[in-house]
C-alpha positions in Angstrom: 39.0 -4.4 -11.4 39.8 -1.5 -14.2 36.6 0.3 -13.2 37.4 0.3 -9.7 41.0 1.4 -10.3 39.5 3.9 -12.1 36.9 5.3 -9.9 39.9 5.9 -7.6 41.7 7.6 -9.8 38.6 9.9 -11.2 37.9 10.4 -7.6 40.8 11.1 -5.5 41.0 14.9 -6.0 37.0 15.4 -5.4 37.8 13.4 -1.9 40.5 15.0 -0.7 38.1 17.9 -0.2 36.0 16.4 1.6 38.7 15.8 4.5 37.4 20.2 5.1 35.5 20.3 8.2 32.6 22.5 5.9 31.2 21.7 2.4 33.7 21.3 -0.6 34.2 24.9 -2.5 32.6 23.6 -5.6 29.4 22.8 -3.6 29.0 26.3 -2.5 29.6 27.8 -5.5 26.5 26.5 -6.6 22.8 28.3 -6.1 21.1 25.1 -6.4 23.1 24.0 -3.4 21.7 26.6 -1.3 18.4 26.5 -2.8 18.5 22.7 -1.7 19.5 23.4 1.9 17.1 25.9 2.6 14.3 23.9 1.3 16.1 21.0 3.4 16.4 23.1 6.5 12.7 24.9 6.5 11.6 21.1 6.5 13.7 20.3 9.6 10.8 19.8 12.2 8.4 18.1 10.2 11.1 15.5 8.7 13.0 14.1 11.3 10.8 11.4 12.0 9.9 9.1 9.4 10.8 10.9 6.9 10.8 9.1 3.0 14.8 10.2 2.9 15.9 9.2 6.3 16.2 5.5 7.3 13.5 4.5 9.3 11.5 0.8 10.0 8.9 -0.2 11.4 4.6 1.2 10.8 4.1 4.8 9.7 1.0 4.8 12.1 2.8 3.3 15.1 1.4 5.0 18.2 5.5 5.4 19.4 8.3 7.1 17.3 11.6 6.7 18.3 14.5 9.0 16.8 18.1 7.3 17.0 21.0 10.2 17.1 24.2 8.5 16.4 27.5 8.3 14.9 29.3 5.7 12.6 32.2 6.7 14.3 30.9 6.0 18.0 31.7 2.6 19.6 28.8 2.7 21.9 26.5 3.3 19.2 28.0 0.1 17.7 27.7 -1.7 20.6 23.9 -0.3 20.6 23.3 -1.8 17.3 25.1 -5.0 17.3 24.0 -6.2 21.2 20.6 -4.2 22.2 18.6 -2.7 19.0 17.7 -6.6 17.8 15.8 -7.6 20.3 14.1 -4.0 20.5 13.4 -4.4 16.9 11.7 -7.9 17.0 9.5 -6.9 20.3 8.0 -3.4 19.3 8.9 -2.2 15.5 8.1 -5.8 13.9 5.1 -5.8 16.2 3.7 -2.7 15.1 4.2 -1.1 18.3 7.4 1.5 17.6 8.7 3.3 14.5 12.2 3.7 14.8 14.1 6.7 12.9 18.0 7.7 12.3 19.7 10.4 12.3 23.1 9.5 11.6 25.8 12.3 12.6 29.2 12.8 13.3 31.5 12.7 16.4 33.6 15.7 16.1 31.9 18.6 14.5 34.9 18.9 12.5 35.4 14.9 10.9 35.5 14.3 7.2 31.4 13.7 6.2 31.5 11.3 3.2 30.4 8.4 5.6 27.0 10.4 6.3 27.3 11.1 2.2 27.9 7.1 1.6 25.0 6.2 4.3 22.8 8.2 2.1 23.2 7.2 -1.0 23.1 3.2 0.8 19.7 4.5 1.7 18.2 5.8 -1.3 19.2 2.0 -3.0 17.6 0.6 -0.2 20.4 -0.8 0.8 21.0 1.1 4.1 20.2 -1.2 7.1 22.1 -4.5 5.3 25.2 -3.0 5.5 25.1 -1.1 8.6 28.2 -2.9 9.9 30.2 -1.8 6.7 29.6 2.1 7.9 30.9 1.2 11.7 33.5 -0.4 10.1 34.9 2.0 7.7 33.8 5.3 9.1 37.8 6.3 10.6 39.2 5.8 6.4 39.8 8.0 4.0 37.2 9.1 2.3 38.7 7.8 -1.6 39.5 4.9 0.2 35.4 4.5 1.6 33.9 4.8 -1.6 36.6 2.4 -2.9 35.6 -0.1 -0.7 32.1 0.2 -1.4 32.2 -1.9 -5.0 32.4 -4.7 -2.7 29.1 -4.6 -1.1 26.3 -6.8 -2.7 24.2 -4.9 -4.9 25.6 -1.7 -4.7 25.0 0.2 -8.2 28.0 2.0 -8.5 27.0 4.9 -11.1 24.3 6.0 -9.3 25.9 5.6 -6.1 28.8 8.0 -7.7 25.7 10.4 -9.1 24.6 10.4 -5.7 27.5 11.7 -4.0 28.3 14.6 -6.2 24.6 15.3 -6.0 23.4 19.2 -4.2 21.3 17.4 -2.7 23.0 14.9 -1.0 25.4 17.5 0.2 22.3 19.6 1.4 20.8 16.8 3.2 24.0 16.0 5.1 24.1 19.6 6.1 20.2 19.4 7.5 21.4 16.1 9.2 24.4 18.1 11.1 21.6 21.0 11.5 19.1 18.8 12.9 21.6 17.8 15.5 22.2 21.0 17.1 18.6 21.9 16.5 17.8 19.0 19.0 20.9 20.0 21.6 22.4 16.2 21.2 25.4 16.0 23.5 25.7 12.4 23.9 25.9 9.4 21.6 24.0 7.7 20.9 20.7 9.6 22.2 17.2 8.1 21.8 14.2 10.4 21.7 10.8 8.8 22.4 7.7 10.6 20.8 4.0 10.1 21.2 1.2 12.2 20.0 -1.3 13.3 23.1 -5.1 12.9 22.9 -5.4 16.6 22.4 -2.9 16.5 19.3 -0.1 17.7 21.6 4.0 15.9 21.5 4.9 13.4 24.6 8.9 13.4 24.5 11.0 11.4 26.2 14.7 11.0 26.0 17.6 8.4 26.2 21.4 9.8 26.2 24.5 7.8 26.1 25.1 3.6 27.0 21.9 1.7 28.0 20.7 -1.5 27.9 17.6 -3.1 26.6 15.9 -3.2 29.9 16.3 0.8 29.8 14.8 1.1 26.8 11.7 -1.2 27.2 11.4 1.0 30.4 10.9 4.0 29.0 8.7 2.9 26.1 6.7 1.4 28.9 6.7 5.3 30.5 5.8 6.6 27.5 2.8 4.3 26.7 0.8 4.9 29.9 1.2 8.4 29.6 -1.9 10.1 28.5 
């Protein structure tokens, strides 16, 4: 209880930043921030699916890739998550068929990012997918008030999720996720985009924007598949 008291306290000032709709000044005051993003952002095309640092399940050699564009924030994405991804998951990732990707962004351009910062960090303990219903339900609070609530969670180490946070390169990463969303021309949430590698080497995309159903989705996998 004193060490969570006092991570508050030690923290409060660095969060309130964070409420800035761009990076915290202290963040681009440094050169290895930028340094980070550009590496980050030259990377862009060649990361976004199945990438070691974004969350992702399933084979790396499945013959279908799936990339998942949503928001914490986004009650249709929950609803995606809770009601239509589990039985997705248990009839083409577990079988081998689908890798599945995310790329976790915000609703408004201009909300506080420490979620996407927190999601991160979750991720690089491995502890991202268990507590995917922690990040619906606390992406609307404060950020001091997030990473408060975070001591909670089962096996969360909290020094190196703290290290994590401050880290350039979590901050550049977060950046290249934002990036990565207006690279792609995402408009709805949550967006689906189907890949599949050609014969001749050549990228089969398909895409799925806004509320579906599981019936949607098996439908367009089933597109995608017989396409040659």
């Amino acid at each position: 209880m004193i060490y969570k008291h006092s991570l508050f306290a030690i923290k409060f000032q660095y969060q309130k930043m964070q409420h800035l709709p761009f990076p915290p000044v202290a963040f681009l005051l440094r050169p290895q921030f930028w340094l980070v993003l550009g590496v980050s952002l030259l990377a862009l095309g060649q990361s976004l699916f199945g990438a070691p640092e974004r969350p992702t399940l399933g084979a790396a050699d499945a013959p279908i890739s799936i990339l998942e564009v949503r928001s914490f924030g986004c009650s249709h994405c929950q609803q995606f998550h809770e009601a239509i991804f589990p039985p997705l998951k248990q009839q083409f990732i577990d079988t081998g068929k689908v890798s599945w990707s995310m790329l976790d962004t915000l609703t408004d351009p201009g909300e506080d990012a420490t979620i996407l910062r927190v999601a991160h960090c979750l991720h690089a303990q491995g502890l991202y997918w268990q507590n995917n219903a922690f990040l619906f339900a606390h992406s609307d609070q404060r950020p001091a008030f997030l990473i408060f609530e975070t001591e909670d969670l089962e096996s969360v180490e909290m020094e190196a999720l703290q290290a994590c946070l401050e880290a350039d390169e979590t901050e550049a990463y977060v950046q290249a996720q934002l990036a990565a969303v207006k690279e792609l021309k995402i408009t709805t949430l949550p967006t689906l985009i189907l890949r599949k590698q050609r014969w001749d080497g050549a990228t089969i995309e398909l895409r799925i924007e806004g509320d579906t159903t599981v019936e949607a989705v098996r439908r367009k996998i089933a597109q995608l598949q017989q396409m040659r």
